[in-house]
N, C-alpha and C positions, 0 to 999 in steps of 0.2 A: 561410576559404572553406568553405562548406558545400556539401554534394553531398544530391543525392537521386533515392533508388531508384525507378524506377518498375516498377513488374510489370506487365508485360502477361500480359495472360489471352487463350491460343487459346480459339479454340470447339473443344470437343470434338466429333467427328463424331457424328451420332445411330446409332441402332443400330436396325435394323427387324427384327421377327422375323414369322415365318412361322406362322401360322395355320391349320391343317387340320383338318377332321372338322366345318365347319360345319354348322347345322341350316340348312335353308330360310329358317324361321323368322329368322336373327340379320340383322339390317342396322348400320349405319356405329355409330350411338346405342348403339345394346346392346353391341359389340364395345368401343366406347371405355369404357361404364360399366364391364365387366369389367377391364379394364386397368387404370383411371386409379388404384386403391387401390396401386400399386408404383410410382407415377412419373408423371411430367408427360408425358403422351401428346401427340408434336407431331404427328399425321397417322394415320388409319387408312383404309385401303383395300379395298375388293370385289372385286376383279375381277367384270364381267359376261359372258355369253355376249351375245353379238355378236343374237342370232336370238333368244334369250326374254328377255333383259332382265335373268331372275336373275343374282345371282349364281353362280360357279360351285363354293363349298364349299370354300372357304376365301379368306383372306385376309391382308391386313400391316400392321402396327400399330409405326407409328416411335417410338422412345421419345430424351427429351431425352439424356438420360445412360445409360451401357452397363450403369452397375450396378443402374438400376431396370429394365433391361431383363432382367440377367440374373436377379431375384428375381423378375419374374415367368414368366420358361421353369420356375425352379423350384418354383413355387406352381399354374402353370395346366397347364403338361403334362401330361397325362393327366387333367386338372378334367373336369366334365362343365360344358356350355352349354347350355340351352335339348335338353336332354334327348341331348346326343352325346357322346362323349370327344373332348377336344380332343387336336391335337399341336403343340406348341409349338418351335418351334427360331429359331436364329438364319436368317434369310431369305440365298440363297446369292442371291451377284452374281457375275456371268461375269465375267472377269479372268483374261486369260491372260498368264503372266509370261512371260516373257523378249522384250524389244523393244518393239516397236509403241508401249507406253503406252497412258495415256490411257481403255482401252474397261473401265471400272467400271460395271454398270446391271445390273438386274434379270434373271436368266435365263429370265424370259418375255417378251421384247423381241425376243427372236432368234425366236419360234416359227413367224412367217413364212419368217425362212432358212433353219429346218432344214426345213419343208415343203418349200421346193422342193430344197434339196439332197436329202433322201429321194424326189421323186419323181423327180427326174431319175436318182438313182443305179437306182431300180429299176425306171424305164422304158427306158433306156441301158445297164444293166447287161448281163453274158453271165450265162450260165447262168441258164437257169429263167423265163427273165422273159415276155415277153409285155408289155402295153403298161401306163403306172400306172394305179393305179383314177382315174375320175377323181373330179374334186376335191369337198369337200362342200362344199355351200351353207354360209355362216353363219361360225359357231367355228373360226378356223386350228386349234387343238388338237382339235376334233372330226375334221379333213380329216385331221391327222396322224396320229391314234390309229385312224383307217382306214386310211391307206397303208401303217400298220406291221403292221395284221391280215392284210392280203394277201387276193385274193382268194376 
């Protein structure tokens, strides 16, 4: 009687890292061409401002595998782009442990619930408050980064 092995092969989880210090100037093309010399780039991303369309200066660039990911944090981090210093890191995803499960994604997905939990905290709040400012037109992280200025 013969036997025979099979290996199964998981997919490794891809690895995205986080992009900052973009130029105006870089879009999806230019960001992937920088990348793709460390690894098989499966996905690169812009974020937009909601009200001009650019992008908002930086971005995320998924890589197949962790280890082409992590030689390019070490080659691009602090590189220049299209005339800026890049910052390169692994991209954080919110993931609170203990219970619930489940809630792995992006830490700019919430920027809506932290909006209103800060305006409600400092509209409702005691001491000092007065009413929220109120909300900006356009960019949830523009409406934020006013409600944290305070009036």
């Amino acid at each position: 009687m013969q036997s025979t092995l099979v290996a199964t092969r998981t997919a490794a989880p891809k690895t995205t890292l986080y992009v900052g210090g973009l130029d105006d100037s870089v879009n999806a093309a230019l960001l992937h061409a920088a990348f793709i010399p460390f690894g098989e780039v499966a996905d690169v991303s812009l974020p937009t401002d909601a009200a001009t369309g650019a992008h908002r200066g930086f971005g995320f660039v998924e890589f197949e595998d962790a280890v082409d990911a992590d030689a390019a944090i070490d080659n691009m981090d602090g590189a220049e782009l299209a005339g800026r210093t890049l910052r390169v890191n692994r991209a954080q995803h919110k993931g609170h442990g203990g219970g619930g499960g489940g809630g792995l994604g992006a830490v700019w997905d919430a920027a809506d619930d932290w909006l209103e939990r800060a305006t409600e905290e400092k509209g409702g709040g005691g001491g000092g408050g007065g009413a929220a400012p109120p909300p900006v037109a356009g960019d949830p992280m523009e409406a934020a980064e006013a409600a944290a200025a305070g009036p």
